[in-house]
C-alpha positions, 0 to 999 in steps of 0.5 A, a space after each residue: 343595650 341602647 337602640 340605634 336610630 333604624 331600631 327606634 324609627 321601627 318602634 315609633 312605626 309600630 306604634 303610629 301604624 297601630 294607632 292608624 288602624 285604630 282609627 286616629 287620622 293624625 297618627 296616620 298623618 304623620 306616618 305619611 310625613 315621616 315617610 314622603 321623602 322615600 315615597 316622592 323618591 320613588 315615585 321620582 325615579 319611575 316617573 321623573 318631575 311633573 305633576 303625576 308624582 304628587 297625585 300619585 302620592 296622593 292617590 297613594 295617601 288615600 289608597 292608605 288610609 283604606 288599606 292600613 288595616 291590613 298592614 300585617 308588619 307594622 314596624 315595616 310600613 315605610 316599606 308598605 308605603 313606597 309599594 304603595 306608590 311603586 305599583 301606583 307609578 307602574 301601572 300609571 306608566 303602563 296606562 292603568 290606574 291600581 286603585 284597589 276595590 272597597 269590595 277588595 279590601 278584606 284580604 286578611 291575613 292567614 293568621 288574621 283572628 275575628 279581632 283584625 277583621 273587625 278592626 278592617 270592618 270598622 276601618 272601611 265603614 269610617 271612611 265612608 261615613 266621612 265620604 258621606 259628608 263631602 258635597 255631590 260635586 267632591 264625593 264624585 270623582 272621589 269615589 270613582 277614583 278610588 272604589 270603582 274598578 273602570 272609571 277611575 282614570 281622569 280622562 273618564 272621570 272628566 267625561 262622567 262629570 264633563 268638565 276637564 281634566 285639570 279640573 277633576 285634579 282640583 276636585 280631587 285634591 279638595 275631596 282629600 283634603 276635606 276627607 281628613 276633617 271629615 275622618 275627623 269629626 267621625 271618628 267618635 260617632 256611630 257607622 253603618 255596615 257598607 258590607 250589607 249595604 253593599 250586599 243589598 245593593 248587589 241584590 237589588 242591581 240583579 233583581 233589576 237585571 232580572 226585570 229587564 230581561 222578563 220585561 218587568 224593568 218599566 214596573 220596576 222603576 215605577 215602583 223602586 225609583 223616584 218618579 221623578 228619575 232623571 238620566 243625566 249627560 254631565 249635569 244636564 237631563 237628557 231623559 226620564 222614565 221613559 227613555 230608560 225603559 225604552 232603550 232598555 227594552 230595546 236592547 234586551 229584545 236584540 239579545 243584549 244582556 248585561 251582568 254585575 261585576 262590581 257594586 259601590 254603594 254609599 248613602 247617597 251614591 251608589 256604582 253597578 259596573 256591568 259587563 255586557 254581552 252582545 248577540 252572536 249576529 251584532 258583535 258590536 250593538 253595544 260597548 263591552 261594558 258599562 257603569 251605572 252612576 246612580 244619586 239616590 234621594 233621601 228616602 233611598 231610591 235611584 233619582 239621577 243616572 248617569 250610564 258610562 261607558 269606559 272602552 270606546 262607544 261605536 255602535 248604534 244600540 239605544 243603550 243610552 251614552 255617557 
């Protein structure tokens, strides 16, 4: 009995999806252009012309290309990719971005064996290997994009990076691209383990909580970090050493304290996002949260800071602005 052509459409998905899991960039290449036509529709009927429906598609490609090893169907990823692109025009519209976590990724299925997550392990340590390889200026809003939970509009982006808007768009859609030949070129090669990364920075992220909060945090960036750390306002110093410990201190001593929400940590950079909690008598000494930009140096240690705010700033509290 011959096939009709939806039955070998699902087939050749199968197959496509499969080897995308196995980490073959053209095969998911191709998979996102045999399905853009269904995925611009979709995104056309929510959204209507302009230019957000090819950043969510784009957006929609990377969200993709991290998230393939989950497909549980394979033969129905035309389906899984318009969601995709469904949810990434809803939640534009409602004015939030639902670019899903790194740390968020390993929801595997009920009847998921060692073998699928180990294929999800490899997946997400290829990518950011390939991260690795763009320059400072793309991997930035890059990473904030797509695996930070709370500076992932372009509006924030721009202010981490104080450039505009259109801008953050063009570096964006230079990051992907060059991600795909980064993907690439990495394939074959060895990858580090960004799951005990990511453990290691989250432990070091509440040792050094747990400085501050006993007065140790000077001593712990004299011995953890560059002497010659730098706080960073967009690309320009605005203080060192000195100024982060006081304005740390300061905080801490009104009763202002902050805990660890979600960690990012590549190579060369790394995210702690924070939430924070104000004294009873200063509801408002500081914003409700805050995110840690950290670029490390060769030999791993916290050299340039930037500290992010993403709700509104209006208080007084030496916790330092963007």
């Amino acid at each position: 009995m011959s096939l009709n052509a939806g039955e070998v459409a699902r087939i050749e998905d199968a197959v496509l999806t499969r080897a995308a899991q196995a980490g073959d960039v053209t095969a998911l290449g191709l998979l996102l252009e045999r399905h853009r036509a269904g995925m611009r529709a979709v995104a056309l009927s929510i959204l209507g012309p302009g230019p957000d429906v090819d950043d969510v598609l784009q957006d929609a490609a990377v969200s993709a290309l991290r998230r393939v090893g989950g497909v549980r169907d394979p033969a129905a990823v035309g389906a899984w990719l318009r969601m995709i692109v469904r949810n990434a025009c809803r939640s534009l519209v409602r004015g939030s971005v639902p670019l899903q976590p790194l740390d968020d990724l390993h929801l595997p299925a009920m009847d998921s064996g060692p073998e699928r997550l180990l294929e999800q392990h490899a997946m997400r340590d290829w990518i950011w290997e390939a991260v690795e390889e763009l320059s400072p200026t793309l991997r930035l809003p890059l990473v904030l994009r797509h695996f930070s939970t709370t500076v992932t509009s372009y509006e924030r982006i721009a202010d981490v990076c104080a450039v505009p808007v259109g801008t953050v768009r063009s570096r964006l859609n230079q990051a992907r691209a060059k991600l795909v030949t980064a993907l690439a070129a990495k394939a074959d090669t060895s990858h580090a383990d960004i799951a005990q990364r990511t453990r290691a920075s989250r432990i070091e992220a509440r040792e050094t909580l747990d400085a501050a909060e006993s007065g140790h945090f000077g001593k712990l960036l004299t011995e953890c970090w560059s002497p010659e750390i730098a706080l960073l306002q967009g690309d320009d110093r605005v203080g060192g050493h000195s100024l982060l410990v006081h304005a740390m201190d300061s905080d801490v001593e009104v009763g202002v304290r902050q805990r660890l929400v979600h960690v990012v940590a590549g190579r060369s950079l790394v995210i702690w996002e924070m939430d924070i909690t104000n004294p009873v008598d200063a509801p408002e000494h500081c914003p409700p949260s805050v995110a840690w930009l950290m670029t490390l140096d060769d030999v791993g240690r916290v050299h340039r800071l930037r500290l992010f705010h993403p709700k509104p700033y209006r208080a007084t509290s030496p916790l330092l602005p963007v």
